[in-house]
C-alpha positions as a Markdown table, in Angstrom:
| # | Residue | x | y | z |
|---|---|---|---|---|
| 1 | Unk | 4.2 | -9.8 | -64.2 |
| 2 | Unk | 1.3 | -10.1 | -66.7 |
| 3 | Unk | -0.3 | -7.4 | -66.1 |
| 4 | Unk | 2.5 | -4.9 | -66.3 |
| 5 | Unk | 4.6 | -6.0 | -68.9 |
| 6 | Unk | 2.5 | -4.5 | -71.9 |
| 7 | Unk | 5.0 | -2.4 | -73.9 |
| 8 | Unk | 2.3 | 0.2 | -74.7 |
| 9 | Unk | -0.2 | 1.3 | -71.7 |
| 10 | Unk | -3.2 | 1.4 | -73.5 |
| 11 | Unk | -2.6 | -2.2 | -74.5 |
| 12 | Unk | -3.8 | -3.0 | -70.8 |
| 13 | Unk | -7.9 | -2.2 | -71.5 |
| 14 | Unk | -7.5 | -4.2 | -74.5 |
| 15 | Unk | -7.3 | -8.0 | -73.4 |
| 16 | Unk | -8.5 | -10.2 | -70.8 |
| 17 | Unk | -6.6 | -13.2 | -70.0 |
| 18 | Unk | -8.9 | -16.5 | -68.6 |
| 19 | Unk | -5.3 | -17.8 | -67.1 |
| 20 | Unk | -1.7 | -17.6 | -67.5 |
| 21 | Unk | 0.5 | -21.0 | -67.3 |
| 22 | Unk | 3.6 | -20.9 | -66.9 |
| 23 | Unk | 5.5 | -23.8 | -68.9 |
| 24 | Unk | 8.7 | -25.0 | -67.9 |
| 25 | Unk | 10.3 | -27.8 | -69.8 |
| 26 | Unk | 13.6 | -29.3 | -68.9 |
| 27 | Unk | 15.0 | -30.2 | -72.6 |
| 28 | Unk | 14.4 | -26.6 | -73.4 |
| 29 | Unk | 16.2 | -25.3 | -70.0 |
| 30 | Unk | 18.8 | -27.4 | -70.3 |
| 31 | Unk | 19.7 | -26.3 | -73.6 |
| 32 | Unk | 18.6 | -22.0 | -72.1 |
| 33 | Unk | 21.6 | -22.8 | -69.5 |
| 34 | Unk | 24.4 | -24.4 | -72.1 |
| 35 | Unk | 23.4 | -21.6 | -73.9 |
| 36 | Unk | 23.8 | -18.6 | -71.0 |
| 37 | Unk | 27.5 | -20.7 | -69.9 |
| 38 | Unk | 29.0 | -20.7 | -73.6 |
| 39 | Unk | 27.9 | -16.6 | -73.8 |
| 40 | Unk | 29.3 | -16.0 | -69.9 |
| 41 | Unk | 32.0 | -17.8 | -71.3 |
| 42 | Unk | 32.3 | -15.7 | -74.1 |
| 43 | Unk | 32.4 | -12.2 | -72.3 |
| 44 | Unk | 28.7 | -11.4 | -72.0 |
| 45 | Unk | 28.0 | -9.4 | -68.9 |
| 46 | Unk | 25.5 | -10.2 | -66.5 |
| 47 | Unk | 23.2 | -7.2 | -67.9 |
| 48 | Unk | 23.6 | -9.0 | -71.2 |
| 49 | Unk | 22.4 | -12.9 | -69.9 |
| 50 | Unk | 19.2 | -11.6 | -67.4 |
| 51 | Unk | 16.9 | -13.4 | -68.3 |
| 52 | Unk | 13.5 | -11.9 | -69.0 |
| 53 | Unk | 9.4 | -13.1 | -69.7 |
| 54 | Unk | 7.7 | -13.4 | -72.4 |
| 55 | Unk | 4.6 | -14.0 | -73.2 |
| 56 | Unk | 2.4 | -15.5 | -76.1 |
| 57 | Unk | -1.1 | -14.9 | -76.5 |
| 58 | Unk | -2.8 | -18.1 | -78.0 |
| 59 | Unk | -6.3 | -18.4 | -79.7 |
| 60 | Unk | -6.8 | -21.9 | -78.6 |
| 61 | Unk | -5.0 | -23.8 | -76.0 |
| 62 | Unk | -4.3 | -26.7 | -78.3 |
| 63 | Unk | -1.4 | -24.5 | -79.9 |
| 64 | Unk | -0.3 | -23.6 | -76.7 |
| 65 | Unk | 0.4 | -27.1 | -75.7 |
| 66 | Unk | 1.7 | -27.7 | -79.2 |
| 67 | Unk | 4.2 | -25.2 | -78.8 |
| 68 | Unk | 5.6 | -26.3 | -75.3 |
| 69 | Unk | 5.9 | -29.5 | -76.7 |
| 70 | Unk | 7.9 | -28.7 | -79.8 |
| 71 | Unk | 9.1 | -25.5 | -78.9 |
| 72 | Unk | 9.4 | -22.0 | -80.4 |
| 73 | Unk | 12.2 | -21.2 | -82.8 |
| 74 | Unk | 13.0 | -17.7 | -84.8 |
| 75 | Unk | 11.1 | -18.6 | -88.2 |
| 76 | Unk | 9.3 | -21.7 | -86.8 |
| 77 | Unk | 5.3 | -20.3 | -86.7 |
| 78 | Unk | 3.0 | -18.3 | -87.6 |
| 79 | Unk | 2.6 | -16.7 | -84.6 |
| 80 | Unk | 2.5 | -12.7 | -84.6 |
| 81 | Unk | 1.8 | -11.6 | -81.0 |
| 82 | Unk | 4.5 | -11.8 | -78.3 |
């Protein structure tokens, strides 16, 4: 899924990844699942609540742990690269 999820194909020659983790933290699912049942609740088709990846490119893996620690919130960082 890494590999072919860049949104522009020449963005695939242009980084290297030294490993990929993927981070799953129960407070933060629990709240991604009261989430999808109040908007299935709400009328949102199944198109509309797929879940999808996404992916954040970090300098050094100390803000990568910071972040599935506290999170990632619209506003919340400084982070530019998704």
């Amino acid at each position: 899924v890494l590999h072919s999820s860049y949104l522009e194909p020449a963005s695939r020659e242009g980084f290297q990844y030294s490993r990929a983790i993927l981070v799953e933290n129960e407070v933060f699912l629990s709240e991604l699942r009261a989430f999808a049942r109040a908007k299935e609740a709400a009328g949102y088709s199944q198109e509309e609540l797929q879940e999808t990846f996404g992916f954040l490119l970090f300098d050094k893996e100390e803000e990568a742990e910071e972040v599935c620690r506290t999170g990632l919130r619209v506003n919340s960082s400084s982070i530019s690269t998704l």
